[in-house]
DOVEX-967210 format. One line per field, with one value per residue (C-alpha): z, y, x negated. Coordinates in steps of 0.02 Angstrom, whole numbers, plus 50000, padded with zeros to 5 digits. Each point is the difference from the previous one (the first is absolute). Example, Ala and Ser with C-alpha at 12.3 -4.5 7.8 and 13.67 -1.06 7.14 Angstrom:
BEGIN
z <- (50390_49967)
y <- (49775_50172)
x <- (49385_49931)
//
This chain:
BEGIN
z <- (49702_50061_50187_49955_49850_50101_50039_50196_50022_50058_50006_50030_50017_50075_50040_50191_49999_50038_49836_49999_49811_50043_49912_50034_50128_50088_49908_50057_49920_50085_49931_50015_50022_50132_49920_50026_49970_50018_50000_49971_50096_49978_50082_50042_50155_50060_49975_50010_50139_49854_49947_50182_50065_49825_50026_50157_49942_49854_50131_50069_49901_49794_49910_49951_50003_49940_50047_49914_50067_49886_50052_50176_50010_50175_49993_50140_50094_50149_50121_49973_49812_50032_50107_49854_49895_50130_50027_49793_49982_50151_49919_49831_50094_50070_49856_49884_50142_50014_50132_50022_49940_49853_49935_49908_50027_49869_50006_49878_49998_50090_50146_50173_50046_50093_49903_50019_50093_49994_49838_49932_50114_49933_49795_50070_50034_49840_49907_50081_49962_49820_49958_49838_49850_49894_50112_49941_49905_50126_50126_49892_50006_50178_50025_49912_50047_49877_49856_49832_50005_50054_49974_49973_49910_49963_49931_49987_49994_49965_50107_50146_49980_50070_50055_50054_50047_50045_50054_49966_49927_50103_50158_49884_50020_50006_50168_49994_49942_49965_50005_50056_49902_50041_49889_49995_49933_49978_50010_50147_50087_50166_50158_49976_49843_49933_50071_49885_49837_50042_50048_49831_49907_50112_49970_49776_50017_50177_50024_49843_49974_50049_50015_50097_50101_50176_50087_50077_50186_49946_49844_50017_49864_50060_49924_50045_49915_50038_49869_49975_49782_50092_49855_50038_50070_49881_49932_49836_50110_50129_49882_49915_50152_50014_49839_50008_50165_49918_49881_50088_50129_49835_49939_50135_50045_49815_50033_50160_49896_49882_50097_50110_50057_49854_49903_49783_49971_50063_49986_49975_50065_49945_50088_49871_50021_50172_50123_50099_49998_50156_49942_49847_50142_50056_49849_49959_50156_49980_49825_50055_50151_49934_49993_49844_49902_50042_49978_49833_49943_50062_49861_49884_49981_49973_50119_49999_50113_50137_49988_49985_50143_50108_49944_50066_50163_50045_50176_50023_50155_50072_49827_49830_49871_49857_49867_49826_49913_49832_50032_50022_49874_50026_49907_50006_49924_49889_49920_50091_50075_50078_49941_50042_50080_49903_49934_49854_49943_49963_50098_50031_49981_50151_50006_50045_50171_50043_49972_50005_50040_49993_50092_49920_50137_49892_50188_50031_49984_50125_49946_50101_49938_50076_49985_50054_49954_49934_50156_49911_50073_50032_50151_50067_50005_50088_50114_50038_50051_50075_50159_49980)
y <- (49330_50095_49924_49844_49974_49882_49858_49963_50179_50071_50162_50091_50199_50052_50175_50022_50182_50075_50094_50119_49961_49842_49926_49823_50067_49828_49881_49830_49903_49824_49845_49830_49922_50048_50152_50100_50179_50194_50161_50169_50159_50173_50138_50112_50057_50006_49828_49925_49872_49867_50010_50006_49843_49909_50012_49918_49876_49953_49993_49841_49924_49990_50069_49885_50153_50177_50114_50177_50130_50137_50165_50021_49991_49978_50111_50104_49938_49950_49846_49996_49975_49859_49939_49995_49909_49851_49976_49990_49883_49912_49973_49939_49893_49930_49958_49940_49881_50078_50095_50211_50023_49885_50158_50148_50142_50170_50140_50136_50196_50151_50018_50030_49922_49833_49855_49936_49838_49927_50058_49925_49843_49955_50024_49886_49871_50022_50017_49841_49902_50039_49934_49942_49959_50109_50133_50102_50107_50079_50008_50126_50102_50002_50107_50113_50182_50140_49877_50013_49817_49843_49945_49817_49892_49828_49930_49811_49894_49806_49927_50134_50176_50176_50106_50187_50104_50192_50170_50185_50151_50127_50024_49924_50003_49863_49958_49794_50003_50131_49931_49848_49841_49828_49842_49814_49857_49805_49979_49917_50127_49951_50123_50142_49987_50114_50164_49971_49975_50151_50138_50011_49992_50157_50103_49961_50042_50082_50094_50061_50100_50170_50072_50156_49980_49962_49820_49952_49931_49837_49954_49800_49859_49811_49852_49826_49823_49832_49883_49937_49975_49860_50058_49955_50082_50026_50179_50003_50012_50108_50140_49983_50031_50162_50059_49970_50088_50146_50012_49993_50155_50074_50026_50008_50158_50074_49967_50101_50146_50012_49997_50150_50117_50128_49923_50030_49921_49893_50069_49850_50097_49916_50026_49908_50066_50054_49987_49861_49911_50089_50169_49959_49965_50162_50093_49892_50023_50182_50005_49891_50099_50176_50109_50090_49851_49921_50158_50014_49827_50025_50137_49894_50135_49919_50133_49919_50155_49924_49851_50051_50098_49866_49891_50118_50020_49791_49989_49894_49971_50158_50101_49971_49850_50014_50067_50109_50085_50003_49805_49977_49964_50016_49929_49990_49840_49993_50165_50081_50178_50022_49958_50030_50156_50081_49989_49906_50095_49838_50015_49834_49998_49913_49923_49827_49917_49981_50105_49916_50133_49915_50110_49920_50106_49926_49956_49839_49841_50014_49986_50027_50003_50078_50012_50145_50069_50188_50125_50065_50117_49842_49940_50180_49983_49834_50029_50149_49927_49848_49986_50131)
x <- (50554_49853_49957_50106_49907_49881_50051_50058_50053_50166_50056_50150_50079_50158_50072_49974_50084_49825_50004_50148_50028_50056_49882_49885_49855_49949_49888_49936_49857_49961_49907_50070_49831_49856_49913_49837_50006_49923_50047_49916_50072_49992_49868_50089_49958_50180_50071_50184_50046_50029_49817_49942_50093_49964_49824_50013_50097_49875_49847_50082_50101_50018_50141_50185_50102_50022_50126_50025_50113_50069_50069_49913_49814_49965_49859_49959_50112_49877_50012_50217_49938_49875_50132_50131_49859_49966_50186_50011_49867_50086_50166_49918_49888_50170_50101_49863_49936_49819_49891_50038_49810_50008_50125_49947_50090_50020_50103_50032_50085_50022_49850_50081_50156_50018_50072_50165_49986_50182_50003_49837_50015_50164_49923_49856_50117_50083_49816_49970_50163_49982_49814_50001_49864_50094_50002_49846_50100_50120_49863_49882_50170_50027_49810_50020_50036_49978_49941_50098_49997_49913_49827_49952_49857_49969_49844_49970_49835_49966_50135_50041_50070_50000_50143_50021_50110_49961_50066_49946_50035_49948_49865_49887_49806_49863_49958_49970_50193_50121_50186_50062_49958_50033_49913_50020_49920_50028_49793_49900_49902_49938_50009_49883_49992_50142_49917_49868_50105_50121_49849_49920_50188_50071_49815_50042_50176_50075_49871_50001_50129_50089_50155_49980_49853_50099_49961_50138_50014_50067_49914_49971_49936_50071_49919_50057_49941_50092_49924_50178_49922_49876_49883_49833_49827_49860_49901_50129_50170_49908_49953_50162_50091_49895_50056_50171_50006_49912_50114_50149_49922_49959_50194_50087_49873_50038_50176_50005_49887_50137_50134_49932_50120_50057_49853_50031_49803_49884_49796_49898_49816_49822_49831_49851_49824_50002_49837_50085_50161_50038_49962_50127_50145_49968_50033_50137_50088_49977_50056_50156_50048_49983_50168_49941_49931_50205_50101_49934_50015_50189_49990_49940_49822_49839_49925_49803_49947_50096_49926_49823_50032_50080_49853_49854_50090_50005_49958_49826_49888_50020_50020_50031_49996_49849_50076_49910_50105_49850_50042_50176_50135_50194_50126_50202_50073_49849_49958_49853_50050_49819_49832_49815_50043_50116_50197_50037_50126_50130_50175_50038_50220_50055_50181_50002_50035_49827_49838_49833_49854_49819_49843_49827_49882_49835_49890_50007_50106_50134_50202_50170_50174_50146_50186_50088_50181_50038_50072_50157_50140_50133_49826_50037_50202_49984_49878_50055_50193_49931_50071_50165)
//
């Protein structure tokens, strides 16, 4: 039930006519009991209306309702678009009996044209008349744009529970979240508190993968926490809480990896022995991002020379991550391809719908992971039609 998974939670998705397919492309999320929340936001430099007005609204007021457009993103759109944002978050804020800023607004799809207000107004309404705790379901359907599917995660602790819901396939590249997401939980948190539970779970997971190295305008992570469970407070629950948010950041993030547009493979990339945890980002992100490295996992070739390659050139203060090649070792899904200098000679056969490829650099003691899909022809074909 993804977002309805914890308890006090209603959500709901109805076709507004936004989409031309006809299909759902309004989602509402609200919680029946007073909640706390946070959200992290894209940086990109050029930023939708929905993320603009959203912040605002969070800087006064915490978070009972999200609202997700699908179809139109709203994104530079200037003041008209902020406009069409408020006068969302205004509706909501009407039928659900709360305040405009107590509303969090998204919006996902093609960059540039206005929304359509009657049209989106009148799926609000509908959104809003058909709230229900089972509704979780057909709400992760009604954000989604070129996803093969929904995305949704549930993890439980002693008492309370966590609920997601996300959407992504392409436009996908770690900066403090890359899609939208939207996650619930029945625990207490009290104000303030929620910004500092979501950060660290959208750096392990969010932030952590890569699609095809493009941040999107939009991208958004929504975290609210109503306590409806009445679990209590004490160091036990509290780090529980943290893990199950983790882990439900954690799949819904693969989820979105391997459901990247056209991808066949997901490449599961390893940084160990790095001179600083931070240096082993680097070359992750490098490794992760690099159209070689992808186009030949798409091909199924365990090409190490493109990933030694990406992993020299990692962008660090100024220049370049430490890295030795007499130190490092390479390996795809196991077998080593590079060692202490020198090929190994193996040729790892690569096949499955995932390819793990571990770097052990031999400096130090810092480790990053990465996800990141394959860049195959069917990415190019949709991309390339994406708005004839």
């Amino acid at each position: 039930m993804s977002v309805t998974a914890a308890r006090g939670f209603e959500a709901s998705g109805v076709s507004a006519g936004i989409r031309p397919s006809g299909k759902p492309d309004v989602a509402l999320v609200r919680s029946r009991e007073p909640a706390v929340g946070a959200a992290m936001w894209t940086q990109n430099r050029v930023q939708a209306a929905p993320v603009t007005v959203s912040r605002a609204h969070l800087e006064v007021a915490q978070p009972q309702a999200v609202v997700v457009n699908a179809g139109v993103a709203n994104a530079a759109t200037g003041a008209a678009g902020e406009e069409d944002a408020r006068a969302t978050a205004v509706a909501v804020a009407g039928h659900l009996g709360l305040r405009p800023e107590e509303v969090v607004v998204l919006s996902t799809g093609v960059i540039g044209p206005r929304l359509p207000m009657d049209s989106l107004l009148t799926g609000v309404a509908s959104a809003a008349a058909a709230l229900s705790s089972d509704g979780g379901d057909v709400a992760s359907h009604a954000i989604l744009t070129t996803d093969a599917g929904p995305k949704t995660a549930v993890a439980s602790g002693d008492g309370f529970t966590v609920g997601g819901m996300a959407k992504g396939a392409g436009m996908i590249h770690p900066r403090l979240a890359t899609m939208l997401a939207v996650v619930t939980t029945d625990y207490p948190l009290e104000p303030g508190e929620a910004a500092g539970l979501l950060g660290p779970a959208v750096s392990e997971s969010f932030n952590r993968i890569s699609v095809d190295g493009d941040c999107s305008t939009n991208d958004a992570v929504v975290f609210l926490a109503n306590g409806a469970s009445g679990v209590g407070r004490d160091a036990r629950p509290d780090e529980r809480l943290a893990e199950a948010l983790h882990e439900v950041c954690r799949d819904l993030a693969r989820q979105i990896v391997a459901d990247g547009e056209g991808a066949t493979v997901v490449l599961e990339i390893d940084v160990a022995g790095a001179a600083s945890d931070e240096e082993a980002r680097a070359i992750a992100l490098r490794v992760a991002t690099s159209p070689l490295v992808k186009t030949a996992a798409f091909g199924r070739d365990p090409n190490w020379g493109r990933v030694l390659a990406a992993a020299g050139s990692a962008p660090w203060n100024g220049g370049f991550a430490q890295l030795d090649p007499e130190r490092l070792r390479v390996s795809f899904d196991g077998t080593d391809v590079f060692s202490d200098g020198a090929p190994t000679g193996a040729v790892p056969a690569l096949g499955g719908p995932a390819c793990r490829i571990e770097l052990a650099l031999g400096l130090g003691s810092g480790t990053a992971g990465y996800l990141a899909s394959d860049l195959s022809t069917d990415y190019v074909r949709l991309n390339a039609e994406y708005t004839t």
